[in-house]
N, C-alpha and C positions, 0 to 999 in steps of 0.2 A: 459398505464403505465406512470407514472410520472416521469421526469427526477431527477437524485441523486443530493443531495444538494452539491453545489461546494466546501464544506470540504470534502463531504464522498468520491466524483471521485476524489479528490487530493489525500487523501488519500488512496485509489486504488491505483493511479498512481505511489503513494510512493513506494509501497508494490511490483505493478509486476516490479518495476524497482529497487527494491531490490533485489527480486530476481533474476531477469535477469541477473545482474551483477556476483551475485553466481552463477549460475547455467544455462550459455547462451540456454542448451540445451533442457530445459524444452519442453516438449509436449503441446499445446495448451489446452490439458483435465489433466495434472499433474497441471498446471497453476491454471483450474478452480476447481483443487479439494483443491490444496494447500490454493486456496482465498477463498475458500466454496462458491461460484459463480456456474452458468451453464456455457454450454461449448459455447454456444452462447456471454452468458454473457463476458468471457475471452476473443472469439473473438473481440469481440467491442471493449473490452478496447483495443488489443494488435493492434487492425489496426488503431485507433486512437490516439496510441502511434507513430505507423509506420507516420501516417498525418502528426504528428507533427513535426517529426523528430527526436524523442528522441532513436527510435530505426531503429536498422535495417535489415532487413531478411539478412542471409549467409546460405550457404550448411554445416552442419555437416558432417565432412568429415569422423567420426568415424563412423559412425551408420551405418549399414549395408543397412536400408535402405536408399538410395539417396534420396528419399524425405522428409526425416527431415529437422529442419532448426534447425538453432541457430540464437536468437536473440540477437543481439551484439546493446550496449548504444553506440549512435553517443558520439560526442564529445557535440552536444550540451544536447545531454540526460544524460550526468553525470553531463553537470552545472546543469541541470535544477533537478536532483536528487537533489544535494546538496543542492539548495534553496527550497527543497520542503522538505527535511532532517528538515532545519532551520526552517520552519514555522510549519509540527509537531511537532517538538521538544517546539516548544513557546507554542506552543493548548497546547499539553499533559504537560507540566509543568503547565499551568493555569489551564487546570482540577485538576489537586493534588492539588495544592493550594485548589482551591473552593473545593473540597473534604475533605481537614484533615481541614480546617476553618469548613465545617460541623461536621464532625466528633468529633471535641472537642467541639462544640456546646452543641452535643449530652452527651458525656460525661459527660460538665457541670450540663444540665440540670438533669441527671438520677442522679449526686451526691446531688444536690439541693431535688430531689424527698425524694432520702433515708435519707439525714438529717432532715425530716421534722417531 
C-alpha cells in the first residue's frame, strides 16, 4: 500500500481533529465511519496524532463503560489545528478559484458554440 500524499494525511488530521474538539468522545469505529476510513485506518491516524502530541487519551468518566477514552487536543494540537485550519482553507479557496476559472471557460465556450 502506498503511503497518502501529504495534503490528503493533512487533511485527515484536519478533520479527526475537528472532530475531536466537537465531540472528545468519539469511539475509535464512530471516528472511522464518520471519516469513511477502516477502523484500522482511524487507528493509525489517532495514534499518530497521540505521536505527535496533538492529542491526548483521558478516561470518559460518563460512559458506563471505563474503558472508553476521550480524546482531548493538547495545547499544542489546537495551534497546530489552527495552522492546518489556515492551509486548507488557502487549498480549498485555490481549488474554487481554478474551478469557477474552468467553469466559465466552459460557459464561454458553449455560448461561442450556440452563436455560431
Amino acid at each position: 500500500m502506498s503511503a497518502p500524499e501529504p495534503n490528503s494525511r493533512e487533511d485527515t488530521h484536519f478533520r479527526v481533529l475537528r472532530m475531536l474538539e466537537d465531540n472528545p468522545e468519539l469511539s475509535q469505529r464512530e471516528l472511522a465511519e464518520a471519516l469513511g476510513v477502516s477502523l484500522g485506518r482511524a487507528h493509525y491516524v489517532l495514534r499518530a496524532l497521540i505521536d505527535m502530541g496533538f492529542i491526548k487519551l483521558g478516561n470518559f468518566s460518563a460512559a458506563s463503560d471505563k474503558r472508553r477514552y476521550a480524546y482531548i487536543l493538547t495545547p499544542r494540537g489546537i495551534s497546530e489545528k489552527a495552522a492546518i485550519t489556515r492551509r486548507f482553507l488557502a487549498r480549498k479557496l485555490a481549488e474554487y478559484e481554478a474551478l469557477k476559472r474552468e467553469i466559465d471557460e466552459l460557459r464561454e465556450a458553449m455560448n461561442e458554440d450556440v452563436s455560431r
